[in-house]
N, C-alpha and C positions, 0 to 999 in steps of 0.2 A: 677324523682323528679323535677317537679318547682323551676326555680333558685329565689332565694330572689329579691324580687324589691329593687329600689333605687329612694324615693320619694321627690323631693322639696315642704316640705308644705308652703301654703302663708295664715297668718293671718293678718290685717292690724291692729289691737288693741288686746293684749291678757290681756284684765285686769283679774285678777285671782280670782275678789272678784264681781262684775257684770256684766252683761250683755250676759255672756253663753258664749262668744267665746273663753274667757281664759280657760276656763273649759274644752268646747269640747276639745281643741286641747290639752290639760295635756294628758285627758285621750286615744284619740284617739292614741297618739304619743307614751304612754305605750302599749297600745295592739299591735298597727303594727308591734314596736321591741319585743314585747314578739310572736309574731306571724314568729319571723325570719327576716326579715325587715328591712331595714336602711329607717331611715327617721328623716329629718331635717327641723326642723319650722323656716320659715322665718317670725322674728316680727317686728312689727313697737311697738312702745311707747304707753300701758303701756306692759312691759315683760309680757307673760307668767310665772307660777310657773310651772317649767317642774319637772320628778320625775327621770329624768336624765336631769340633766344640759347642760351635752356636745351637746344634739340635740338642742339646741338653737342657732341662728344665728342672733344677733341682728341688724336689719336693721335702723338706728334711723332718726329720720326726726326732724321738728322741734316739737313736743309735744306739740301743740299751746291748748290743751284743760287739760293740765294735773291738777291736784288740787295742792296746793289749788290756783292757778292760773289760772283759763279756760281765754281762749279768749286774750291770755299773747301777747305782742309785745315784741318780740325777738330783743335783740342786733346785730350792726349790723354784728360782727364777729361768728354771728354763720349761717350768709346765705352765702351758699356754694355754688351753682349753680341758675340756672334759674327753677328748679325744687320748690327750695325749695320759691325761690319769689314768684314765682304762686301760690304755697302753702298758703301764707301766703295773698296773694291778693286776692284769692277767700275769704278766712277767715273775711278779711275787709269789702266785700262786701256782709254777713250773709251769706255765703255759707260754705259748708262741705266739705273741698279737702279732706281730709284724705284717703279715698278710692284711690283716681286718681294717687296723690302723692306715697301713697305705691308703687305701680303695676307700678311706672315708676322705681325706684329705685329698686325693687326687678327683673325687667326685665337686668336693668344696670349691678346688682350683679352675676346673673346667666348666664351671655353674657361670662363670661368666665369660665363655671363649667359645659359645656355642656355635656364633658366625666363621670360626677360624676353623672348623677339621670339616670331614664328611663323615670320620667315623673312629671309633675308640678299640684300639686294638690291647687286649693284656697277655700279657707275658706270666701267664701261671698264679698270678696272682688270685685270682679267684675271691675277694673279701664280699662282702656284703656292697661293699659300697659301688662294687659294678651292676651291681642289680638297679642299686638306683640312679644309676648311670642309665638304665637301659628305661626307667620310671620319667626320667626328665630329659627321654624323647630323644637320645642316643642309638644309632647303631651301634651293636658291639658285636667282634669278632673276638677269638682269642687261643692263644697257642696252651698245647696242654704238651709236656714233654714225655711225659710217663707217672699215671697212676700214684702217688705220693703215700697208698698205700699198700703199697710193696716196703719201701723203708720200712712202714713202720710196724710191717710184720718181720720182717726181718731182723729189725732190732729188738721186737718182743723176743723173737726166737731164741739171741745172744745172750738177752739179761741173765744177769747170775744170781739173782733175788727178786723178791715181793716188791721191794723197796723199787728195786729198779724199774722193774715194772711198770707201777704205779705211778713212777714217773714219768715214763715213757709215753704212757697213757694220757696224762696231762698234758705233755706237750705238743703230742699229736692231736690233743683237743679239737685245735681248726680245721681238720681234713674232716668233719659232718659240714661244717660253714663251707669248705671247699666242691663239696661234692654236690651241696643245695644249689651251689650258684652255678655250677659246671651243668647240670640238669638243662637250665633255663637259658644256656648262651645257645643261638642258633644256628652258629658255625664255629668250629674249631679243628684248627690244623694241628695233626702230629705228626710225628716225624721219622715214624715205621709200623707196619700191620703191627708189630707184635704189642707196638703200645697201642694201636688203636682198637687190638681185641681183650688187652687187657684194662683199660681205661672204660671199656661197654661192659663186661664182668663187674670190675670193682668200685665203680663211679656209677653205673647208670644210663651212661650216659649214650646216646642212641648211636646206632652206628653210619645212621645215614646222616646223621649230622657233624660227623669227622671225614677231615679230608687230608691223605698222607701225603709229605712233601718232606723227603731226606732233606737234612741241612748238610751243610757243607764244612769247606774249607779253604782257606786262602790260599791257595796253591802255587799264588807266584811269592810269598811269606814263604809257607810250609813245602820246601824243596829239596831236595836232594844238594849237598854240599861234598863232593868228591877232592875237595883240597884239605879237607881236614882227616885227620888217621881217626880209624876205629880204636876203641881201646879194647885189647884182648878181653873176654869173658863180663864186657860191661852191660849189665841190664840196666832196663828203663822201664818206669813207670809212674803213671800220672793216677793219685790215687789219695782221698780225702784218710791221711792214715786211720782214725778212729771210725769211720761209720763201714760199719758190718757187709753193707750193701756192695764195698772196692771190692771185698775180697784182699785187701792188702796181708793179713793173716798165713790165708791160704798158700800166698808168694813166697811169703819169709820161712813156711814150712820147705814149700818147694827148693828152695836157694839152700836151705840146709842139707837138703838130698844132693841136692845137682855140685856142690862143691865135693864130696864125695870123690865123682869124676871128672870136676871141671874144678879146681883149688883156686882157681883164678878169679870165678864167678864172683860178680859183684855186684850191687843193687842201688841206683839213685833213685829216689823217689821226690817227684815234684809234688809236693806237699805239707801239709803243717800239722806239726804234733799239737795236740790240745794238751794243757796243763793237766798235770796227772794221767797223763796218758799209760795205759799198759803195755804198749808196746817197746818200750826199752828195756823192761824186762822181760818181755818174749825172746826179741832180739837176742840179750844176754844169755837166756835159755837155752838156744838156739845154738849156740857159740857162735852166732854169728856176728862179733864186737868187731868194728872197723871194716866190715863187708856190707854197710849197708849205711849211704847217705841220705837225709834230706834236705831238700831245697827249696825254697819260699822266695815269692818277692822277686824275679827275675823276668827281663825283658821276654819278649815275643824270638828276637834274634838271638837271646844265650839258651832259649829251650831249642830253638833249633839246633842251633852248634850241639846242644845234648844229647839230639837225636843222632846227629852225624858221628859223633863219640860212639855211642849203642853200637853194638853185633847185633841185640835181639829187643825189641821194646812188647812189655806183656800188660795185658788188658783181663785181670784176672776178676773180675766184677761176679760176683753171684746172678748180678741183675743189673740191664743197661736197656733204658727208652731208645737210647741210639749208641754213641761213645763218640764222642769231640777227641780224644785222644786217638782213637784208632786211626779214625782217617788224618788225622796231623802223624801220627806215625806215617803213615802208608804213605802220605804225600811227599814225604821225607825221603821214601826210597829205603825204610827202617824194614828188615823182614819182622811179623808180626806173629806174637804165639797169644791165645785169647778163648777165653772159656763161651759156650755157647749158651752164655745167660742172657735170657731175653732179646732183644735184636739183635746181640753181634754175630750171628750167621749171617744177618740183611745186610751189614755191612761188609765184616771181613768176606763172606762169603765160601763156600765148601772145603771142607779140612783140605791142604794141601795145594790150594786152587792160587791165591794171592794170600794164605797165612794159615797157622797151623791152628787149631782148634783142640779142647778137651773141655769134658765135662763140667761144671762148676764146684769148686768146695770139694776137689780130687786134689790136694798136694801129691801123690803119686804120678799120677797121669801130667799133670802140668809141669812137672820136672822131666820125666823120658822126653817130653817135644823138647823142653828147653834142649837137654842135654843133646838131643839128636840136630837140632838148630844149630848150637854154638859149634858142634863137631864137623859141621859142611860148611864151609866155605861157598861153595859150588850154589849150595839148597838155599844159603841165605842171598844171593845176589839176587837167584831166581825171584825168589819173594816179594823181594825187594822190590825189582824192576815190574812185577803182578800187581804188586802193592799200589804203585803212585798211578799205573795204568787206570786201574779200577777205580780212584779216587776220582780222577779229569774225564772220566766216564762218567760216573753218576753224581759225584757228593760237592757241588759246586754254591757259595753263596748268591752267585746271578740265579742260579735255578730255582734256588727255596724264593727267593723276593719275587720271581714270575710267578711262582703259583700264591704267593700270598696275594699278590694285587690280582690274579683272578679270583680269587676266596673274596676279596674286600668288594670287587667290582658284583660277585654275584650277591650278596647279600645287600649292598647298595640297590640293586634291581629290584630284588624281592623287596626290601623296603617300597620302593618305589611303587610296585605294584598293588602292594595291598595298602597304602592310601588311595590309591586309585578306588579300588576295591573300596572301600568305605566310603568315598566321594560320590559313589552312583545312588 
């Protein structure tokens, strides 16, 4: 019998309510100990919600972006080192340390807990400091979810000036640091071809050194709730409102067409406006005032109930590594409408089949599925019942943690074997 691993994970932000990596790493960090396992999440600010506390290791930096403060100028007794200055300097100068900064601090913690893992797994992080992680005689593994330069061509695209631009550029500064270090990891799992042949295009990075492993979903969470009523013409969508990448734009055009013949149609969206946001004046533009809510800050069990509310939940993304939202739709029993950016054909799967598809960045086209969706009764059950099927088929949290502990057990060998190899 296989002895149990003993894993250092590294997350650099686990927020628990956006952006998918507070997420991954809950659920990941449950199946690896339900799998026999020791493993310990190293986080930077915001925590993780772990479903065991004790594997939480909180590494804390300064939180220069936390709410409702982003962009905060820290007093000066809470800089501790030369680490955290530089942190703080890049900050000033529109750049993103937060990656860099982890991966030094999390290298500093684990300099003395060598006897305690078999191997250093990171969660996207990518900073410098897992290299010398890998210098002071570390395995290292690490998950890459999608290519980080896709954003930031996307958001070049959007800009509406030099200024912004130039900013933009700034901030994405650390994706050369991300992509030097992604080069030299010798295993990395993603989480569909389409990010593993875009991540070898835009990264570098080789293809025989990624191994695809769909992530999943909670599925006895993420369930179909049949005592709650639908709400006539109610859409749903999970979608970072300001980053270009949701497609959240493209919806609010669409929901402007689709109310035309659906006057009912209406839009919750699970996520947070940023200060100064454009989008309330689109919205207004739009005439769409009181047809379109958001929501922050809500349980696992009140996005459920939200899905059960839904007729139709849409995944209008330009561009998706995978989509956490789709398969939580689908496991819901939600019929799903979803543009075929980047992997969500691998998930949702062929127009019509378990969920309706169009182009990306087509407000035309993504309004006729809505409107032909919310107009069947009949067409969304089907979906629906397509939908969760296809999810307990393929997109499951025990599946991704089996092939990570194979990912971790084979590069443990290969370790293994080339000291051998230099012992002779």
């Amino acid at each position: 019998m296989s002895q149990p691993l003993r894993i250092a994970w590294l997350v650099y932000r686990g927020n628990p309510h956006c952006g998918g990596q507070g997420v991954y790493t809950r659920y990941v960090a449950r199946e690896v100990a339900a799998l026999g396992h020791h493993i310990e999440v190293l986080s930077g600010q915001p925590w993780p919600q772990m479903d065991d506390p004790a594997q939480l290791v909180e590494v804390p930096g300064l939180d220069l972006y936390r709410q409702p403060d982003p962009f905060r100028v820290p007093h000066m007794s809470e800089f501790r080192d030369t680490v955290d200055m530089r942190e703080f300097a890049i900050m000033c100068a529109a750049g993103f340390p937060e990656p860099w900064a982890f991966s030094q601090r999390a290298r500093r913690l684990l300099k003395g807990r060598r006897d305690d893992f078999d191997l250093v797994h990171d969660n996207q992080c990518l900073g410098t400091g897992i290299l010398g992680m890998m210098k002071d005689g570390w395995p290292v593994t690490a998950t890459i979810h999608h290519p980080i330069t896709v954003d930031r061509e996307l958001e070049l695209a959007h800009a509406g000036s030099f200024r912004r631009r130039l900013s933009l550029r700034r901030w994405y500064g650390f994706l050369g640091m991300q992509i030097g270090v992604a080069k030299k990891i010798p295993r990395i799992v993603t989480v569909s071809e389409s990010s593993r042949r875009d991540i070898a295009a835009q990264m570098g990075v080789p293809v025989a050194n990624m191994t695809v492993v769909p992530i999943g979903v909670d599925e006895a969470r993420f369930r179909p709730m049949p005592h709650i009523a639908r709400i006539p013409g109610r859409l749903m969508t999970t979608a970072s409102a300001d980053v270009p990448l949701k497609g959240l734009t493209f919806l609010l055009e669409a929901l402007a067409k689709v109310r035309v013949e659906c006057p009912q149609a209406h839009l919750v969206v699970i996520g947070r406006l940023k200060e100064g946001s454009g989008m309330p004046a689109l919205i207004d533009s739009l005439g769409l005032d009181g047809a379109v809510e958001f929501v922050t800050g809500v349980t696992d069990e009140r996005i459920v109930e939200l899905y059960a509310e839904a007729e139709v939940a849409v995944v209008p993304s330009l561009y998706e590594g995978f989509s956490l939202p789709a398969v939580e739709a689908m496991a819901c029993g939600v019929p799903v409408v979803a543009t075929t950016g980047g992997a969500l054909p691998e998930v949702v799967g062929p127009d019509g089949e378990s969920a309706r598809t169009v182009a990306p960045g087509d407000p035309s086209a993504l309004a006729a599925a809505l409107v032909d969706v919310l107009s069947d009764e009949q067409e969304r059950a089907r979906l629906g019942e397509s939908g969760r099927l296809r999810v307990l088929e393929r997109f499951t949290w025990r599946a991704h943690a089996v092939g990570l502990v194979e990912m971790w057990r084979a590069e443990l060998a290969e370790q293994k074997s080339q000291r051998a190899h230099a012992d002779r």
